[in-house]
C-alpha positions in Angstrom: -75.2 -269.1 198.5 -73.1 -272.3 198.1 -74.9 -273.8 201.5 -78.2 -273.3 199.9 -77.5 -275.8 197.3 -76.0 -278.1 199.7 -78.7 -280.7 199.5 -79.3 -279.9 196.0 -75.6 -280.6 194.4 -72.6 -281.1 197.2 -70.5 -280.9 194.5 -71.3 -277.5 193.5 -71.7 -276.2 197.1 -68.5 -277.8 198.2 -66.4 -276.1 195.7 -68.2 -272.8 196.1 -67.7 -272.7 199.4 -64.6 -273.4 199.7 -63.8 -271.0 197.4 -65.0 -268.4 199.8 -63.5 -269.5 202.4 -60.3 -269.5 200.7 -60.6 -266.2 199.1 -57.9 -263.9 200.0 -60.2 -261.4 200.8 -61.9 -263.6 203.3 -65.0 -263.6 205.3 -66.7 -261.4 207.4 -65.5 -261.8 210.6 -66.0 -259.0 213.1 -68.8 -256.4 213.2 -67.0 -253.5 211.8 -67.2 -255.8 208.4 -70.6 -256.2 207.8 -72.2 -255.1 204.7 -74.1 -252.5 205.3 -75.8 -249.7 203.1 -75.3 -246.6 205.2 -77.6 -243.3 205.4 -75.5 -240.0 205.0 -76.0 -236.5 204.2 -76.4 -237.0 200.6 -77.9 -240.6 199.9 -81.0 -241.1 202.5 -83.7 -243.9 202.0 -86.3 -245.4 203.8 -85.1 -249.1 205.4 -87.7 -251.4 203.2 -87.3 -253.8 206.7 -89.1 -250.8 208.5 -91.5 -250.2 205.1 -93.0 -253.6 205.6 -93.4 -253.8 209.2 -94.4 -250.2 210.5 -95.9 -248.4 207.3 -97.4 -251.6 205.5 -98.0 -253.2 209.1 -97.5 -256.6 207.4 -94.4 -258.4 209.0 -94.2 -259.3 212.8 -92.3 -261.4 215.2 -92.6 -265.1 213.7 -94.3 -267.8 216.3 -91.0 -269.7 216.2 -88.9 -266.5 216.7 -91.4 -266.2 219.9 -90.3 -269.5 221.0 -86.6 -269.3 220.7 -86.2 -265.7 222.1 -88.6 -266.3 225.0 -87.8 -269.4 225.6 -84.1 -268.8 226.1 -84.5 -265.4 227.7 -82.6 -264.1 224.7 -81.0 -260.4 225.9 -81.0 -259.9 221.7 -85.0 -259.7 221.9 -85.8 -255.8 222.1 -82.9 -255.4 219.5 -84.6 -257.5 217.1 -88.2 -256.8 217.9 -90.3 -254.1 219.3 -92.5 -255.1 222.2 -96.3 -255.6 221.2 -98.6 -252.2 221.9 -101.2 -254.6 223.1 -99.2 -255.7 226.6 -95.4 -254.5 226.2 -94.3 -258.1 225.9 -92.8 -260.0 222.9 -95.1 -262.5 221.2 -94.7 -264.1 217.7 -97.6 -265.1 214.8 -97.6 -268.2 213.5 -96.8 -268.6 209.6 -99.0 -268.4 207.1 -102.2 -267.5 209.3 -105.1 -266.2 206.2 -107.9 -266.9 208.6 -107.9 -263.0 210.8 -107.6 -260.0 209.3 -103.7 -258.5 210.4 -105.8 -255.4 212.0 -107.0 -258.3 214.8 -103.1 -259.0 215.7 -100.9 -256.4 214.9 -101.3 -254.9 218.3 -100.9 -258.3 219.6 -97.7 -259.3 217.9 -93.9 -257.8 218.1 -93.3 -255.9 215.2 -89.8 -255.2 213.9 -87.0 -253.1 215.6 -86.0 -250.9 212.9 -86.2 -246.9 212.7 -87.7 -245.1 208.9 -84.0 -244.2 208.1 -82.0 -246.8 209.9 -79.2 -247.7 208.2 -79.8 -251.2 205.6 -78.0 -254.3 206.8 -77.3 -256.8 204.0 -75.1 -259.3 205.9 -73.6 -259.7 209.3 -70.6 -261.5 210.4 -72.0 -263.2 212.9 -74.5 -264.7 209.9 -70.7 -265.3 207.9 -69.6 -267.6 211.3 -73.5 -269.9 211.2 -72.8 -270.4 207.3 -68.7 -272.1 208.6 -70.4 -273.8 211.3 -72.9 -275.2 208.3 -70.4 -276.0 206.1 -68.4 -277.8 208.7 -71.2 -279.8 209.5 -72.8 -280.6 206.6 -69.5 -280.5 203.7 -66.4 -280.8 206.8 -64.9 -277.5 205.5 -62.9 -275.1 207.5 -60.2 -275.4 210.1 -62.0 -275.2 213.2 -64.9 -276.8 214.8 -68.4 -276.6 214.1 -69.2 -275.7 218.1 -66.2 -272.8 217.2 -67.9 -271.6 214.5 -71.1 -271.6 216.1 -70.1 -269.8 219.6 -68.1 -267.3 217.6 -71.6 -266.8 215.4 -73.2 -266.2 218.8 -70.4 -263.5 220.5 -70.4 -261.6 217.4 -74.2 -261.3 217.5 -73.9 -260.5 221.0 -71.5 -257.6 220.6 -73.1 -256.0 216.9 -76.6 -255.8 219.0 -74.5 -254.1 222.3 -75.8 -257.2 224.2 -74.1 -258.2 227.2 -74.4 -261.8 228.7 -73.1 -264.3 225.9 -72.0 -266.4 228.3 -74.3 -267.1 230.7 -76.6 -267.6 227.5 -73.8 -270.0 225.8 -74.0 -272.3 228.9 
């Protein structure tokens, strides 16, 4: 939260964060940490993520997702998004489109990868080693660099989707 209201008040995001990063508890930092709301045999939901997308058939694959998945040959694609119906490939919509009705792209357009009872991810390491990488760019906090931060942001991804190739897709 504190790097949201980086540009807002420093100050405030400055201490905030560095209160995190201080914390004894510390940060996420592997896979095994990440918050997650798990199904078991007593508790069972249905994933809101899936909800939207599958059920409601109102969330695909962004137009800039497209771009940056594609466009790097991202291995992490088919763990984030389903291929589209229309042609088993992954494309993106743009934002904010209110001129076609969704029933005109949804075969057209990747929809989320998520199952009805998939587990509920609220926060990932690899998302806990972007925000350092932020904060040493925008408020110089932490002890390591901001490429550090970033590639170990990267990895982590890599290895909570079961994606192999990090780095050939760091280079």
């Amino acid at each position: 939260l504190a790097m949201r209201i980086s540009f807002v008040d420093q100050t405030k995001a400055t201490a905030e964060a560095s209160a995190a990063i201080n914390h004894a508890g510390g940060l996420l930092s592997s896979s095994d940490d990440s918050a997650i709301l798990h199904q078991t045999t007593s508790f069972t939901f249905i994933n809101p993520i899936w909800e939207v997308s599958e059920s409601f058939k109102d969330m695909r694959m962004g137009a800039t997702m497209d771009c940056y998945l594609n466009g790097y040959n991202d291995p992490r694609i088919s763990k984030y998004f389903r291929a589209a119906s229309k042609d088993g490939k992954y494309h993106g919509v743009r934002n904010g489109m209110t001129s076609i009705p969704k029933d005109a792209y949804v075969a057209a357009a990747s929809g989320m990868n998520f199952a009805q009872n998939d587990n509920m991810q609220w926060m990932n390491a690899a998302e806990a080693y972007f925000l350092l990488a932020e904060a040493k760019l925008r408020l110089n906090l932490g002890s390591e660099t901001v490429k550090t931060y970033y590639e170990a942001g990267v990895r982590t991804s890599f290895s909570s989707k079961g994606v192999s190739g990090v780095d050939a897709y760091l280079a």
